[in-house]
C-alpha positions, -999 to 999 in steps of 0.1 A, spaced: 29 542 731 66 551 722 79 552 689 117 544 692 141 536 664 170 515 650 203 522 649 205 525 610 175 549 610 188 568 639 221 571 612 201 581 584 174 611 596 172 613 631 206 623 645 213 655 636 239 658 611 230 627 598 256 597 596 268 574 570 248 538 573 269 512 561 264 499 526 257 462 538 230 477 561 213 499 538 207 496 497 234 470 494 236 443 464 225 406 475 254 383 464 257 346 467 282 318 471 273 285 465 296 249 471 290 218 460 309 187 473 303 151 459 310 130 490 320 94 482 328 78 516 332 111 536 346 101 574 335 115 604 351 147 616 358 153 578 356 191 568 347 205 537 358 240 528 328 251 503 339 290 496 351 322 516 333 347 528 347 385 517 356 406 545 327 427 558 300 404 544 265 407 562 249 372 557 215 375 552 208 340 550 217 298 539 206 272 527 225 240 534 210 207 508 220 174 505 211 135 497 204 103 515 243 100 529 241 73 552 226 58 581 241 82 614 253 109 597 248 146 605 262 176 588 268 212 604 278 242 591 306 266 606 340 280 594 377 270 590 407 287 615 414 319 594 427 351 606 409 388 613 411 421 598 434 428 627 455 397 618 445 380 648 442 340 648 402 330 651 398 292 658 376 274 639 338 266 646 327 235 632 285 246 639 288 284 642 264 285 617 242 254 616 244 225 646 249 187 634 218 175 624 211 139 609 215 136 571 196 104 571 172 119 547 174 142 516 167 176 522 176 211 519 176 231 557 183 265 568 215 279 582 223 311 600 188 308 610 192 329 641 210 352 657 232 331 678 238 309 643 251 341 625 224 356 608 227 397 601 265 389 617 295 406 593 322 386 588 362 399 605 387 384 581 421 394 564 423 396 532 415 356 524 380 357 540 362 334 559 366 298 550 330 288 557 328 248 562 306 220 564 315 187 586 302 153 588 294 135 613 295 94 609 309 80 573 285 94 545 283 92 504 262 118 482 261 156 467 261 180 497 256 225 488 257 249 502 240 287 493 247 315 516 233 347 506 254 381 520 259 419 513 287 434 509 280 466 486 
C-alpha cells in the first residue's frame, strides 16, 4: 500500500523548503455569522440577504432553521450578485449552497453539506463580501436563521 499526501501536508513537511499553508487551511479561528429574518407573508421568489461573507472565508459548515411557514413552501440557500477580488461581476445563485427544500415543517437542516454545495469552498469577493441569501419558494410566515460557520484567520 501507498502512503500519498494532501496538498496542505505536502506544504507543510514534505516539499523541501517547506511552503506557507494558508491560515484558513491550517490552525485558523472558527468564526460564525448568523441571520435571523421574521417572515410575515414572505412571496415567492423573495430573497433575503442574512449577512456577508469576508473575502477569503473557508466555510466549514451551516445550518439553515426555520418554523412551520406555510403549506408549499421551500427555502434554499445561495448568494446575492456581488463582485470578485478582481472586480469582476458574479451572478447570483439562488441554491449554491442549499437546493429548495419544503419548509412545510419546522426544522433546522444542513447547508454547504457537500462539495458541489460549497463546503471547504473560499469565498472571491471585493471588499463588500459575499452577500449569502436565503429565498422562498411559495408565500410563507415565521422566524427563518441561518448559522454558517468559516475560517478566515
Amino acid at each position: 500500500m501507498a502512503t500519498v499526501f494532501s496538498i496542505q501536508k505536502n506544504q507543510w513537511g514534505v516539499n523541501s523548503p517547506s511552503e506557507k499553508t494558508k491560515t484558513n487551511e491550517m490552525a485558523g479561528r472558527v468564526r460564525v455569522a448568523y441571520g435571523e429574518y421574521e417572515a410575515t407573508s414572505l412571496a415567492s421568489g423573495d430573497v433575503i440577504e442574512m449577512f456577508n461573507l469576508p473575502n477569503g472565508a473557508r466555510i466549514v459548515g451551516a445550518k439553515l432553521g426555520h418554523d412551520v411557514l406555510g403549506g408549499s413552501t421551500t427555502l434554499s440557500v445561495g448568494y446575492a450578485a456581488h463582485s470578485n477580488s478582481a472586480g469582476t461581476a458574479v451572478s447570483a445563485a439562488a441554491a449554491a449552497y442549499k437546493a429548495a427544500a419544503a419548509s412545510t415543517a419546522a426544522q433546522v437542516v444542513d447547508a454547504c453539506a457537500t462539495l458541489a454545495l460549497g463546503f471547504a469552498s473560499e469565498t472571491d469577493a471585493d471588499y463588500t463580501g459575499v452577500p449569502v441569501t436565503v429565498t422562498m419558494g411559495g408565500t410563507g410566515t415565521g422566524t427563518i436563521t441561518l448559522t454558517m460557520l468559516y475560517v478566515t484567520d
